[in-house]
C-alpha positions in Angstrom: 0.0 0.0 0.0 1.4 3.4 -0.8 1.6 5.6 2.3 3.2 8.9 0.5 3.1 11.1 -2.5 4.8 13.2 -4.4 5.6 15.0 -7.5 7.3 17.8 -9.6 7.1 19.6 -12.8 8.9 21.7 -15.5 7.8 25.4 -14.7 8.5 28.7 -16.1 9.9 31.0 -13.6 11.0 34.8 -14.4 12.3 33.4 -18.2 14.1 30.1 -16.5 13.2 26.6 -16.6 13.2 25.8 -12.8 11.9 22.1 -11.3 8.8 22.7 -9.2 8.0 20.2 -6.3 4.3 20.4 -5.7 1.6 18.6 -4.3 3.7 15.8 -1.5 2.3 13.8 1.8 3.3 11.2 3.7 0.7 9.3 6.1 0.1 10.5 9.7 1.1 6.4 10.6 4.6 6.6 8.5 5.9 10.5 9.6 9.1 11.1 11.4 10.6 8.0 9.1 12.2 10.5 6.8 10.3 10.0 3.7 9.6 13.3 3.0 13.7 13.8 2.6 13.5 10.7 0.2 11.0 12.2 -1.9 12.3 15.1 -1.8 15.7 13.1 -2.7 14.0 11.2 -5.7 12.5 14.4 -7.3 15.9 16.5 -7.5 17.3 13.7 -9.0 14.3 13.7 -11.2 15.3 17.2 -11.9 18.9 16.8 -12.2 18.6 14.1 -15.2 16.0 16.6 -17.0 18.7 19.3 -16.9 17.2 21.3 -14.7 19.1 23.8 -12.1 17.1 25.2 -9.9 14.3 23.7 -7.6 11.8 25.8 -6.1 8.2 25.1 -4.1 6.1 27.1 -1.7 4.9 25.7 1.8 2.0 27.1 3.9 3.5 29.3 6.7 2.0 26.8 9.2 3.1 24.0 8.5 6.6 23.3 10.4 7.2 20.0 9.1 7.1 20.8 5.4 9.4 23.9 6.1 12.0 22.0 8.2 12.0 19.4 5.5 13.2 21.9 2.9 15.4 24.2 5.3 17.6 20.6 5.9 17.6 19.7 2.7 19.4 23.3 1.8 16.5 25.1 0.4 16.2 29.1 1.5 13.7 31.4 1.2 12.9 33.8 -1.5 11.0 36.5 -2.3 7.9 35.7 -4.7 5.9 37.9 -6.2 1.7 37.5 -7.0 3.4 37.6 -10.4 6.2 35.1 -9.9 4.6 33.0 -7.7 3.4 29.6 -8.7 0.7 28.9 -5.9 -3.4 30.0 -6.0 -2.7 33.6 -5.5 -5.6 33.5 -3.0 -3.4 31.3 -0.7 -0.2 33.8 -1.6 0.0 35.8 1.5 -0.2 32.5 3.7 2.8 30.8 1.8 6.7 30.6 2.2 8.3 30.1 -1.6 11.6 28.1 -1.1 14.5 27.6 -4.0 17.8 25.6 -4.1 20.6 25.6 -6.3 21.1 22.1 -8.1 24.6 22.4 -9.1 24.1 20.6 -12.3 
């Protein structure tokens, strides 16, 4: 039975091609197992065979779990735009937008 999810997409992103992580879960029963690092493992090396440099997703400001997972696995901050960002801008104000450097 699966107990997570996860996936990414190609996305346009101020004129680059950047790899956006979207839509990931993991079970309440399997958490604290680190299988959100896997998956987030798995997708940048998704990312890295499809050439792509730069990772970037967006995690609701309340959720602690989703934020440490990305802070540890070296993504930072940044500053999106209602323009640039790549969430429902009705949920834009309530989001954190996170990017990392591939070193492709």
């Amino acid at each position: 039975d699966a107990v997570a999810f996860c996936g990414w997409k190609p996305q346009l992103l101020d004129l680059e091609l950047v790899g956006f992580h979207y839509r990931a879960g993991v079970l309440p029963s399997h958490r604290g197992q680190g299988l959100q690092r896997k998956l987030i493992e798995i997708r940048e090396s998704e990312m890295i065979r499809s050439n792509i440099k730069v990772a970037v997703t967006y995690t609701e400001v309340y959720s602690a779990a989703s934020m440490t997972s990305f802070i540890n696995m070296g993504y930072r901050p940044y500053e999106a735009t209602e323009k640039t960002a790549l969430c429902d801008i009705s949920k834009f104000r309530r989001m954190v937008h996170w990017k990392k450097n591939l070193n492709v």
